[in-house]
N, C-alpha and C positions, 0 to 999 in steps of 0.2 A: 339714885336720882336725888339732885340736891333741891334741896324745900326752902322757898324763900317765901312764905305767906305772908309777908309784911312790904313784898315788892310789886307795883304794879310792872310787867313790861308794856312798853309803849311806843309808837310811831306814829307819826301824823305827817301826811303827804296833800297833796295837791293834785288836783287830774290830771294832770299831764307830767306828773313827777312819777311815774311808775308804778304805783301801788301793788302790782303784782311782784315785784321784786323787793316791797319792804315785807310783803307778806312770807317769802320763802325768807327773809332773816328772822322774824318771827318763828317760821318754824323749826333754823339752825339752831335756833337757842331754846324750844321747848324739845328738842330731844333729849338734853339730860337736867331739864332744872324744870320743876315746877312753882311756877307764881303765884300769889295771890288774887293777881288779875290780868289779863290781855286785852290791852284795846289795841285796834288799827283804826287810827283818824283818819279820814279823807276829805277832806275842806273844798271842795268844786270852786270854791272863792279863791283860793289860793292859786295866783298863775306868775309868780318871780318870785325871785330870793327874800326881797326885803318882807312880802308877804308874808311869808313862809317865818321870819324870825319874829315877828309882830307874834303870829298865832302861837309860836312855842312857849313866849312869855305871858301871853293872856287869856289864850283858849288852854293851854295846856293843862294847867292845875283843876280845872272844871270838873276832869275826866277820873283824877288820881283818888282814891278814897283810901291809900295804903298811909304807912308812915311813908313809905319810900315810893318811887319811882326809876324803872331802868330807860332810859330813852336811849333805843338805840333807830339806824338807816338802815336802807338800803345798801349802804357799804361801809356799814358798821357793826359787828354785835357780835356775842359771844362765842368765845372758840376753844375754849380750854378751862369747862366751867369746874374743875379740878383744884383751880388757884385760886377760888373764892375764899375770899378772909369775913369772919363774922365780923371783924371789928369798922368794917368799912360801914355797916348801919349805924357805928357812933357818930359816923360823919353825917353834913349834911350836905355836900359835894366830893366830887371823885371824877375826874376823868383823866382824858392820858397827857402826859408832862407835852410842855411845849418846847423847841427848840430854839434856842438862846434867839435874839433878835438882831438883823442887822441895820437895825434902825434905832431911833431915841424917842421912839414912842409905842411900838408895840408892844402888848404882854404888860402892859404897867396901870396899875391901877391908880386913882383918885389924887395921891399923892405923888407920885411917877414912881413908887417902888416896883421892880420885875417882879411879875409875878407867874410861874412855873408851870401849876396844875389848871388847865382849863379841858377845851374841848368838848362840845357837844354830846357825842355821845359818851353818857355817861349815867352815875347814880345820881340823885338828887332828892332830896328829902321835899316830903309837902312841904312841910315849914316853909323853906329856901323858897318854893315854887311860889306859895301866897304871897311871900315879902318882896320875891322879884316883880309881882306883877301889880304890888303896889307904886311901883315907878315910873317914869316917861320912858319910854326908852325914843332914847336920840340916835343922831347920827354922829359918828366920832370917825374922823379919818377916812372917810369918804364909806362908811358902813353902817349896819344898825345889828351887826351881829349879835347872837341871843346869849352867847357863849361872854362875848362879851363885856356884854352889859351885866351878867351875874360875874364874872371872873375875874374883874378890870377894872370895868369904869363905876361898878357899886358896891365893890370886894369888900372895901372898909366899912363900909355904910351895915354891910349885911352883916360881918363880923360881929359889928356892934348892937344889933341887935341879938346877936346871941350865936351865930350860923356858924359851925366847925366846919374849914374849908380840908382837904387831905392835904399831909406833904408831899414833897416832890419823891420821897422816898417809896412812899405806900402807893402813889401814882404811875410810879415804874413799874409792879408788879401790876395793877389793875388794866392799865390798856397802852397802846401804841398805835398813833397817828403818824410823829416822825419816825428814822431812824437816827439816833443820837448816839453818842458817844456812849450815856450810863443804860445803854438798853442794846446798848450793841449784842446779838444772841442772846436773848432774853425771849422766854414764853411770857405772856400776857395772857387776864381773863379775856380782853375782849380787842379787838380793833378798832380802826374807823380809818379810812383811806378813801381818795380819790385818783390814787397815781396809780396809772396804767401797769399791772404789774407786780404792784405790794401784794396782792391776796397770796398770789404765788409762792414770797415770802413766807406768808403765814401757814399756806400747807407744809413747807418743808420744815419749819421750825416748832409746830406746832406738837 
């Protein structure tokens, strides 16, 4: 059983977002890792997306009393908690690489440099949590995504205040949203998918 006492895991949904189905990912990932804390949020305020990414940046950190936080979905979370690296608690984010853009504005943060590791479900340190939610979060490109707004559009800002972001190297092993080229057959600790089909992937690769 692997022992993460410095990690809370974590989900926050909305009524009508499932919460019965974030609860069985909660329990895929307390089969072999014990936390230091579980919470299941459910916010009956919460009924659309944009809702829903407001509460991750501002209600969020409320709930976390660890150094760390795991926030994982309903179709996202741990699956091969074998690949845990200690050194990812150095960091104060970590989720799964993103795939190159075919645009000249996605994945770039403040400055317009690309930027690789995002994604939602993932680690994240209090620290990171309090400093993101010292900010506005806006709308950028027609969204207010949560991922975003710490990955992107305030990467530099949180840097500077101290915030170790992962490379794209150490985010290869940690999770997989796309399929890309440097993750091609690769096991990952954890997932996150919406596409019809990926989980599939994940049992056979796993």
């Amino acid at each position: 059983m692997l022992k993460l006492p410095t990690v809370t895991l974590i989900c926050l949904t909305g009524l009508y977002y499932k919460p019965e189905e974030h609860k069985k990912a909660i329990d895929k990932c307390l089969e072999q890792i014990e936390f230091g804390a579980v919470k299941l949020i459910m916010d009956k305020k919460i009924d659309n997306v944009d809702d829903w990414n407001k509460a991750v940046i501002y209600d969020l950190p409320k709930y976390v009393f660890t150094s760390h936080a795991l926030f994982i979905h309903a179709d996202g979370y741990v699956i091969n908690p074998d690949l845990w690296q200690k050194e990812w608690l150095d960091l104060d984010y970590i989720g799964s690489p993103w795939p190159l853009p075919k645009d000249s504005f996605s994945y770039r943060d403040e400055q317009g440099n690309l930027q690789r590791v995002g994604n939602g479900v993932g680690l994240r340190s209090k620290k990171l949590m309090d400093l993101a939610a010292s900010l506005p979060l806006v709308y950028r490109h027609g969204n207010n995504h949560e991922d975003g707004h710490i990955c992107c559009w305030n990467r530099k800002w949180l840097e500077n205040q101290g915030c170790k972001f992962a490379t794209f190297e150490q985010a290869l092993l940690f999770g997989k949203e796309h399929e890309i080229p440097e993750n091609k057959g690769m096991r990952t600790f954890l997932f996150h998918t919406t596409k019809k089909g990926f989980l599939n992937f994940y049992k056979k690769s796993a």
